[in-house]
Backbone and ligand atoms as CSV (ligand in chain L), in Angstrom:
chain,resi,resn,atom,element,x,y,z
A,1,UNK,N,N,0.300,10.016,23.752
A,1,UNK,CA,C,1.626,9.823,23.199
A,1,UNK,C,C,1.594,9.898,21.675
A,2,UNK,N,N,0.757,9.447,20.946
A,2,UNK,CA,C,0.195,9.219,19.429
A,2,UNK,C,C,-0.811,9.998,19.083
A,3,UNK,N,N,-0.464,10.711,18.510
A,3,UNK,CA,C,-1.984,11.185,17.546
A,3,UNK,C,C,-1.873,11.317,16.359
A,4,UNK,N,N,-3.378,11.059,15.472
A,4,UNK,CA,C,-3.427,10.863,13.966
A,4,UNK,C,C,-3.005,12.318,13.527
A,5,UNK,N,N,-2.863,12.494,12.700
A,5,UNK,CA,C,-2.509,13.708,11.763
A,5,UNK,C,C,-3.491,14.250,11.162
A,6,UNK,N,N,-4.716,13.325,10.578
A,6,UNK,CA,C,-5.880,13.234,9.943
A,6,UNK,C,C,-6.963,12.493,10.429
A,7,UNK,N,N,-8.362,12.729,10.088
A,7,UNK,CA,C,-9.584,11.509,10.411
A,7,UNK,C,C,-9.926,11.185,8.895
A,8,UNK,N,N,-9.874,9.754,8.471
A,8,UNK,CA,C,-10.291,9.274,7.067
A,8,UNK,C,C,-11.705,9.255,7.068
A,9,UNK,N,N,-12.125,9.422,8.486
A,9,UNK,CA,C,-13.878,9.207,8.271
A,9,UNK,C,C,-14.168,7.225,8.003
A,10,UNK,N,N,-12.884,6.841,8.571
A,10,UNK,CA,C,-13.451,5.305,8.191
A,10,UNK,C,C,-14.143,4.821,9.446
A,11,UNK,N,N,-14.296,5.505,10.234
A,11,UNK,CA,C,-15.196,4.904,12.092
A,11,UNK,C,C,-14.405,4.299,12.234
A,12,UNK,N,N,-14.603,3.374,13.481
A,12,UNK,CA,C,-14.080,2.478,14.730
A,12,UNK,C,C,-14.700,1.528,14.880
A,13,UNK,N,N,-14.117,0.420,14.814
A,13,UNK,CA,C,-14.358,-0.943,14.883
A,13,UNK,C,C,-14.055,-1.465,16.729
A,14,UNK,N,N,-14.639,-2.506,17.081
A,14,UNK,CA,C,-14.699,-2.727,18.736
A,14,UNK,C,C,-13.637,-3.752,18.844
A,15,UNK,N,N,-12.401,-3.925,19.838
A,15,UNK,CA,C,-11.701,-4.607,19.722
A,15,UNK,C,C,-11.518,-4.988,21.796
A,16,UNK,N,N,-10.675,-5.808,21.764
A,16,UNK,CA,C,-10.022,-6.103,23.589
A,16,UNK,C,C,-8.533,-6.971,23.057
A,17,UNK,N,N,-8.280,-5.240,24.327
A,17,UNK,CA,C,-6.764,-5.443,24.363
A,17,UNK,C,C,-6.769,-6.159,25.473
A,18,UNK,N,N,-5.913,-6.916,25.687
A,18,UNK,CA,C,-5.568,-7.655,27.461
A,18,UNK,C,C,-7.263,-7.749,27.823
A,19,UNK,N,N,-7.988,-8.274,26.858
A,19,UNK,CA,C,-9.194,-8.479,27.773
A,19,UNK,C,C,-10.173,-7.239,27.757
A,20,UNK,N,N,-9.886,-6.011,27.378
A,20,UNK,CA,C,-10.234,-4.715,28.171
A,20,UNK,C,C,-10.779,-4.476,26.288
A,21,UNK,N,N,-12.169,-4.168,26.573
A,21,UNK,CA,C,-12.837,-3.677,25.023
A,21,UNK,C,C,-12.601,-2.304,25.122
A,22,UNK,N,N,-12.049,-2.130,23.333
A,22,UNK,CA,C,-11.889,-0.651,23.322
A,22,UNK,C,C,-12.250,-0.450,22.161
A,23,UNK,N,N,-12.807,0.969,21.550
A,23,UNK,CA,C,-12.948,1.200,19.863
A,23,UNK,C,C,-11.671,1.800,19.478
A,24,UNK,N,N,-11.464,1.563,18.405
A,24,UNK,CA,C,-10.396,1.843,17.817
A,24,UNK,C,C,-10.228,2.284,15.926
A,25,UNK,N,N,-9.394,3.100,15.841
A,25,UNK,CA,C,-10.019,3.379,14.601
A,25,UNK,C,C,-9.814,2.229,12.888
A,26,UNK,N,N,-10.863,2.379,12.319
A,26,UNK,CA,C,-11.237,1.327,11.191
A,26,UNK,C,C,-9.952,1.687,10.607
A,27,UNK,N,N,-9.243,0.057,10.483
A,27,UNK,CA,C,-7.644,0.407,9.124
A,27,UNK,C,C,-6.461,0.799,9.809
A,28,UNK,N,N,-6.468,0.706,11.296
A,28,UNK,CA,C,-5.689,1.565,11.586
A,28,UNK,C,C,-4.292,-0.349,11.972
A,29,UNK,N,N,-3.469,-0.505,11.996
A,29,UNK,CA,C,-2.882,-1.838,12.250
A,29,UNK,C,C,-2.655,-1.759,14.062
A,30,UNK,N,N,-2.491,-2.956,13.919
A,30,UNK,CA,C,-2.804,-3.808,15.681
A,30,UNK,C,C,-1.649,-2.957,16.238
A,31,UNK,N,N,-0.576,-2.347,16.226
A,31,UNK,CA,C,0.478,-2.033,16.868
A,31,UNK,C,C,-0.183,-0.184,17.133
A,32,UNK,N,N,-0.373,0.594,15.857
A,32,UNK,CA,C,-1.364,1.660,16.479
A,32,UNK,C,C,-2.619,1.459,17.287
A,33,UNK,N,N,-3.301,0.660,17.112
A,33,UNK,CA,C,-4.464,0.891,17.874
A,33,UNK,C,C,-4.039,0.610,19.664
A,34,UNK,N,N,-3.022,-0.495,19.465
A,34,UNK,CA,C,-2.367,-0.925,21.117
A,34,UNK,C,C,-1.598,0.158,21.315
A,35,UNK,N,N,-1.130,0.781,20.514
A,35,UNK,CA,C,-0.265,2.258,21.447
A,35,UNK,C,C,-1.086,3.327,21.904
A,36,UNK,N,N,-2.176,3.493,20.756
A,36,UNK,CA,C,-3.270,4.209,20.909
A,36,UNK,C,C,-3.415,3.984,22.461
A,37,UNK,N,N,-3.791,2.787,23.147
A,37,UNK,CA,C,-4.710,2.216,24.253
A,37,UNK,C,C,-3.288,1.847,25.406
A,38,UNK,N,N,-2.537,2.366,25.102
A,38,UNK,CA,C,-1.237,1.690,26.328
A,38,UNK,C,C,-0.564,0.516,26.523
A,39,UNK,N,N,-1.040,-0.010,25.679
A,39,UNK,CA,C,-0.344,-1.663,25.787
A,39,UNK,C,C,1.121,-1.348,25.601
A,40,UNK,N,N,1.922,-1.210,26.715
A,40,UNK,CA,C,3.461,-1.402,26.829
A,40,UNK,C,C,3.802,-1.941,27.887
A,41,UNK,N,N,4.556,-2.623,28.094
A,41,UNK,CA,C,5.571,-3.521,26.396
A,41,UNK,C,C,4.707,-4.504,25.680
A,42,UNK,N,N,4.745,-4.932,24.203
A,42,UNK,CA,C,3.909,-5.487,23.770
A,42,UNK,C,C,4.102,-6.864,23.828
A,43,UNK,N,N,5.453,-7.341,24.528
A,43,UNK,CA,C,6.147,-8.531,24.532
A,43,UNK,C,C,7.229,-8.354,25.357
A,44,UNK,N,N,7.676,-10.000,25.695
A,44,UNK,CA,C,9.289,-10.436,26.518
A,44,UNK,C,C,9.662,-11.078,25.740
A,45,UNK,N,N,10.953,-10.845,25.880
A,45,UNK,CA,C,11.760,-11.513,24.976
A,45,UNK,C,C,11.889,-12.866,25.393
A,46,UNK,N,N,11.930,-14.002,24.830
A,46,UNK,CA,C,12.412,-15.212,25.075
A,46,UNK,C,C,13.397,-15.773,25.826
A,47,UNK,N,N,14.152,-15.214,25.389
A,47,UNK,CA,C,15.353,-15.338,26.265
A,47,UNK,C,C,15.555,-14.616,27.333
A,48,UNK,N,N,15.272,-13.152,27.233
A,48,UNK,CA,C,15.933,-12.803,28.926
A,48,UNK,C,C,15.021,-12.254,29.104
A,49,UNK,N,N,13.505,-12.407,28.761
A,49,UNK,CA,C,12.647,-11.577,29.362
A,49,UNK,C,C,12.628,-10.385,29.533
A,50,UNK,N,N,13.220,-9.425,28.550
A,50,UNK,CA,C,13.085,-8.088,28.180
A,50,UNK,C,C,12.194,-7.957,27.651
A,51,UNK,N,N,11.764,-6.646,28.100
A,51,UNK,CA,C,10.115,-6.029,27.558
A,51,UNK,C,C,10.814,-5.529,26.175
A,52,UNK,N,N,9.787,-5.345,25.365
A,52,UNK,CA,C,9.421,-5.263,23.585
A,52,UNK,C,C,8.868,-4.568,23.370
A,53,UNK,N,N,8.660,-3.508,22.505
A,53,UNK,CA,C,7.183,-2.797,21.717
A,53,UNK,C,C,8.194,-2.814,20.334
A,54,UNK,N,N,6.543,-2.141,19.678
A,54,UNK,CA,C,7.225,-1.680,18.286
A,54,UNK,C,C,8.357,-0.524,18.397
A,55,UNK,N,N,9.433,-0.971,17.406
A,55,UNK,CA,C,9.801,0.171,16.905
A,55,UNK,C,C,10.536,0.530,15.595
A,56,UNK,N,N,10.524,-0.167,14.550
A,56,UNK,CA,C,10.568,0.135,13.255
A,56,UNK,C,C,8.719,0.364,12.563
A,57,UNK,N,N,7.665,-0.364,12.707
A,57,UNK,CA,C,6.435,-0.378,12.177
A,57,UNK,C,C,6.219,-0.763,10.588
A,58,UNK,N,N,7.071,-1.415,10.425
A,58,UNK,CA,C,7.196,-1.873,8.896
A,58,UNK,C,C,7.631,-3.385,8.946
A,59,UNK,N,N,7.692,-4.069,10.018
A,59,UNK,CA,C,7.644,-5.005,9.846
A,59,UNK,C,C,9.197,-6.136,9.543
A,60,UNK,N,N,10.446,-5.301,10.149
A,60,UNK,CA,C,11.745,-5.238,9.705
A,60,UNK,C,C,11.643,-5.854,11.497
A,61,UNK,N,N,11.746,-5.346,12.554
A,61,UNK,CA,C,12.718,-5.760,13.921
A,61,UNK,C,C,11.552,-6.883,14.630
A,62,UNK,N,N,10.552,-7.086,14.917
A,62,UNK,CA,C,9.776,-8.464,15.087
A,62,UNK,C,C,9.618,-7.840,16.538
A,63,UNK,N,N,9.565,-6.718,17.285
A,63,UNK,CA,C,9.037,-6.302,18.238
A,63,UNK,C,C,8.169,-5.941,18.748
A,64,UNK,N,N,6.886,-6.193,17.955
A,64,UNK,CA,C,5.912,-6.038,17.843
A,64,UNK,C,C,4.870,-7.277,18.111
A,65,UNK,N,N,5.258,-7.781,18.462
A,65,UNK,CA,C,4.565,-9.649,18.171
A,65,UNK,C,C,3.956,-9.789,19.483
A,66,UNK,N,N,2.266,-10.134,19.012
A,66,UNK,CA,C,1.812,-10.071,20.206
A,66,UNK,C,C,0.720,-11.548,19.701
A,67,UNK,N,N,-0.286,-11.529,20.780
A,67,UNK,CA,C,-1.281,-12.674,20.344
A,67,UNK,C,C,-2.400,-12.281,19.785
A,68,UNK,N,N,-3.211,-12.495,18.726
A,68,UNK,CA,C,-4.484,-12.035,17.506
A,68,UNK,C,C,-4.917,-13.256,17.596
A,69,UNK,N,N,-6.329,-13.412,18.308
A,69,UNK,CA,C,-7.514,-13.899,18.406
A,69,UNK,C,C,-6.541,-15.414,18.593
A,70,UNK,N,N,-6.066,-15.404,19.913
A,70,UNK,CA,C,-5.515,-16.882,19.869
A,70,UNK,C,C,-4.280,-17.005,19.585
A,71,UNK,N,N,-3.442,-16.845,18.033
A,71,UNK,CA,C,-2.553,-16.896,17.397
A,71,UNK,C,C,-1.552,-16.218,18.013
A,72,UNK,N,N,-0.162,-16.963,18.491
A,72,UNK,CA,C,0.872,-16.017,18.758
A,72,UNK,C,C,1.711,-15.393,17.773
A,73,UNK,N,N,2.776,-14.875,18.110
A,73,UNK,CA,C,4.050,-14.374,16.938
A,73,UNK,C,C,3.437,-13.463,16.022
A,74,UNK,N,N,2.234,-12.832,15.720
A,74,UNK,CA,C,1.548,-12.491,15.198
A,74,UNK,C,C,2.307,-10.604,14.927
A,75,UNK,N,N,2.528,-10.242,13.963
A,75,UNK,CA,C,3.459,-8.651,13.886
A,75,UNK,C,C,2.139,-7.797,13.842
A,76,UNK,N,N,2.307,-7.074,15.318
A,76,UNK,CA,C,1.477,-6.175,15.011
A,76,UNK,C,C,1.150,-4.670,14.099
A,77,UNK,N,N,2.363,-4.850,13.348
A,77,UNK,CA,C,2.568,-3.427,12.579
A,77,UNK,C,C,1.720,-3.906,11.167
A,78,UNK,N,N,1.845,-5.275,11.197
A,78,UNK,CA,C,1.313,-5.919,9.863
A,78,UNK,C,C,0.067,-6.159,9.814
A,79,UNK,N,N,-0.807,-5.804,10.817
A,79,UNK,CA,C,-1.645,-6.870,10.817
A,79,UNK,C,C,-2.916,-5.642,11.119
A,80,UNK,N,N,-4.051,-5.278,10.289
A,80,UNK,CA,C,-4.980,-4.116,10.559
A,80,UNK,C,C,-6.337,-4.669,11.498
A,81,UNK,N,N,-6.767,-3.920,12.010
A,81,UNK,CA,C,-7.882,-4.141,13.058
A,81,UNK,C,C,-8.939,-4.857,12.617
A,82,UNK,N,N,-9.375,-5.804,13.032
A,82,UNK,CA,C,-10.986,-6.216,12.735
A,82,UNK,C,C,-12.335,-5.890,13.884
A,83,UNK,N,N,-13.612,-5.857,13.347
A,83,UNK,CA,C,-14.410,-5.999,14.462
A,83,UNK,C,C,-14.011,-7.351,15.172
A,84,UNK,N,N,-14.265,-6.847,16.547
A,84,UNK,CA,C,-14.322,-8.573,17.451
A,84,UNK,C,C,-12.661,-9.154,17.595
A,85,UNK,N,N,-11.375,-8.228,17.612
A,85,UNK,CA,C,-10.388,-8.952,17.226
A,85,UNK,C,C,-9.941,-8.886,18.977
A,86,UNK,N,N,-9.227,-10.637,19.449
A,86,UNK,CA,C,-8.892,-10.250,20.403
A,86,UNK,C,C,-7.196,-10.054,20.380
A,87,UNK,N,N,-6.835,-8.672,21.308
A,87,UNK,CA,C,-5.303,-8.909,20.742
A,87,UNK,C,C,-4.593,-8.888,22.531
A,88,UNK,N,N,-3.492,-9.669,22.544
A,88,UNK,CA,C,-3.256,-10.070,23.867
A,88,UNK,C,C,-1.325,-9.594,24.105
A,89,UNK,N,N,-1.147,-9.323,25.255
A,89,UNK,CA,C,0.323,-9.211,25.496
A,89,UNK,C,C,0.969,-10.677,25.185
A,90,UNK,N,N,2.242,-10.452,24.809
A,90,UNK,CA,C,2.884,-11.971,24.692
A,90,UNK,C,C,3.831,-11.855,25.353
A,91,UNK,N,N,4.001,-13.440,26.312
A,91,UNK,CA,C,5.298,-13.570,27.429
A,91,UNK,C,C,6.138,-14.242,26.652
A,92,UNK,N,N,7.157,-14.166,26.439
A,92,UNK,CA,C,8.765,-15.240,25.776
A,92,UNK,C,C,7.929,-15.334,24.522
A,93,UNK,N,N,8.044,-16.539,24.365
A,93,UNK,CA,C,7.875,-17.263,22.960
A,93,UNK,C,C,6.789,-17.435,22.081
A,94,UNK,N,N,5.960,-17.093,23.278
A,94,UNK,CA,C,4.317,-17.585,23.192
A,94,UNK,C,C,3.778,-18.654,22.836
A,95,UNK,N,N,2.682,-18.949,23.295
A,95,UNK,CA,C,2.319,-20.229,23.214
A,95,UNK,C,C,1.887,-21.060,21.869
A,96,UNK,N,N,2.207,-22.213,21.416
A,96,UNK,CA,C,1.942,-22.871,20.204
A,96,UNK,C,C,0.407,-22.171,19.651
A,97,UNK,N,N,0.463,-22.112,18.302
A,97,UNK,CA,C,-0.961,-22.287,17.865
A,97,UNK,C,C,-1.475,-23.393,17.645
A,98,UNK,N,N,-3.251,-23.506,18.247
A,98,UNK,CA,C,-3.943,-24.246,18.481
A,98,UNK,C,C,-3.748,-25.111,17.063
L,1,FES,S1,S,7.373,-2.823,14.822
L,1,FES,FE1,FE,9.068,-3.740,13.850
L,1,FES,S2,S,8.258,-5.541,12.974
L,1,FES,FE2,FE,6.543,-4.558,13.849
């Protein structure tokens, strides 16, 4: 569905989406690398449980909000890949941080 335009030559860092380890490319933010890998929808809505993904990527509509290593509400358009990062689907509201 996505493809880069370019390779920066920055490699791939190891990440798990829903659990599931994948490489993904270095720099690239949590909302590409999960489209990259299929994660749809990236969220339910709170209220009526409508499915979510990104779709502005700048950080403007909050549809993007998934869970990063634990942390809910977390914008995935904002937020760039680390080694070891775990990133998770989010149901409604998501759960408090620890
Ligand atoms: S995709 Fe809109 S805030 Fe992240």
């Amino acid at each position: 569905m996505f493809k880069k335009l370019h390779d920066d030559g920055a490699g791939q860092v190891a990440v798990t989406i829903d659990g599931r380890e994948v490489r993904v490319p270095a720099g690239e933010t949590v909302a590409a690398a999960a489209l990259i890998h299929g994660l749809l929808p990236f969220r339910t809505s709170a209220v009526s449980g409508a499915p979510r993904a990104p779709y502005c990527m700048m950080g403007a509509c909050f549809d993007c909000l998934v869970e990063i290593d634990g942390v809910a509400n977390r914008q995935a358009c904002q937020v760039r890949v680390a080694e070891g990062m775990a990133i998770r689907r989010q149901d409604g509201a998501g759960a408090a941080a620890p």
